[in-house]
C-alpha positions in Angstrom: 0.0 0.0 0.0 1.3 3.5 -1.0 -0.2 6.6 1.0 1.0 9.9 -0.2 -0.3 13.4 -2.2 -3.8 12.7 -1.5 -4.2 9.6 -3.0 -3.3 5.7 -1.7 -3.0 3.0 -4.2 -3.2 -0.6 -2.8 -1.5 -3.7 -5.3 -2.5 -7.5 -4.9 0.0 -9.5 -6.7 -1.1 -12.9 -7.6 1.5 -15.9 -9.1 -0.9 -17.4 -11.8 -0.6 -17.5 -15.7 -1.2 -13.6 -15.8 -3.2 -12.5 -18.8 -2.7 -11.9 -22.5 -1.2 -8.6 -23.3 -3.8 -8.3 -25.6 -6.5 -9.1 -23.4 -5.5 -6.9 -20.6 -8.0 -4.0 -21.7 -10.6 -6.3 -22.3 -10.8 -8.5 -19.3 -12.9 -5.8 -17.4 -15.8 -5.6 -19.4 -18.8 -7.5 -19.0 -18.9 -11.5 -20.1 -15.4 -11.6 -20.8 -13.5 -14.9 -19.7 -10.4 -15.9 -20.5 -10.8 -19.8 -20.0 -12.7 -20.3 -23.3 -14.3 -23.7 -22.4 -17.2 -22.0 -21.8 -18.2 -24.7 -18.8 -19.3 -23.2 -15.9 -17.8 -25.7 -13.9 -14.2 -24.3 -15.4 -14.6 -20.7 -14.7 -17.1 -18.2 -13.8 -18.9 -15.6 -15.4 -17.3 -13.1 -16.4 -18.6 -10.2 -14.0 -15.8 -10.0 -11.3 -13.4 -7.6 -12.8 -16.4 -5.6 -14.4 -18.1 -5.2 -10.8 -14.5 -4.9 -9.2 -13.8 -1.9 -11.7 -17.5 0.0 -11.8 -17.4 -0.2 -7.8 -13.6 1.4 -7.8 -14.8 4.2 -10.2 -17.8 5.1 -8.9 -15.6 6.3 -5.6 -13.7 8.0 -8.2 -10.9 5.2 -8.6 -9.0 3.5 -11.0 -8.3 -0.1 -11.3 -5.4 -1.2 -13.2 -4.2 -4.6 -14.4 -1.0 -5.1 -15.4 1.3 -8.8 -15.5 4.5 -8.9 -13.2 7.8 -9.4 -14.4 8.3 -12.5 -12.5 4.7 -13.8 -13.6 1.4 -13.4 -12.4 -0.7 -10.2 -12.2 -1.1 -7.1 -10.5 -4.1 -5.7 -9.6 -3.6 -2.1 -8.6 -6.6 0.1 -6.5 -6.1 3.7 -6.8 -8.2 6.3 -4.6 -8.4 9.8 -3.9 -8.3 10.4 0.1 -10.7 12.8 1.5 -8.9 16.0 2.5 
C-alpha cells in the first residue's frame, strides 16, 4: 500500500498464468473470460473484474491490471483520500 499526495494506491500480486497482453484491456468488461471452455464448472462468469472496476470508479478510482515481471498479475486500487 502506498499513502501519499492525496491519494493511496493498494497492489494484490497474484503468481498465476497472468493475462494476455492483448486481453488486458478487455478482461474488465462484461462476459469476458479468459478460460474459453465456456463450462461453468471451469470458470465463472465473467462479472468479477467488471463489478470490481464499476465499484472502484464510482468512488472516483482507478483499477489497473498489469502482468508482473516474474509472472502473475497485479491488480492495482487507486483512490483519492478525503482532504
Amino acid at each position: 500500500m502506498t499513502v501519499g499526495g492525496g491519494s493511496v494506491e493498494i497492489s494484490v500480486d497474484d503468481d498465476g498464468p497472468g493475462i494476455p497482453d492483448d486481453k488486458l484491456g478487455d478482461v474488465t468488461k462484461p462476459f469476458v473470460r479468459l478460460e474459453e471452455s465456456r463450462s461453468i464448472e471451469t470458470g465463472g462468469h465473467g462479472l468479477g473484474l467488471t463489478i470490481a472496476r464499476a465499484i472502484v470508479e464510482r468512488h472516483g478510482g482507478e483499477l489497473v491490471l498489469g502482468n508482473r515481471a516474474e509472472g502473475g498479475l497485479r491488480a492495482t486500487l487507486k483512490l483519492s483520500v478525503a482532504k
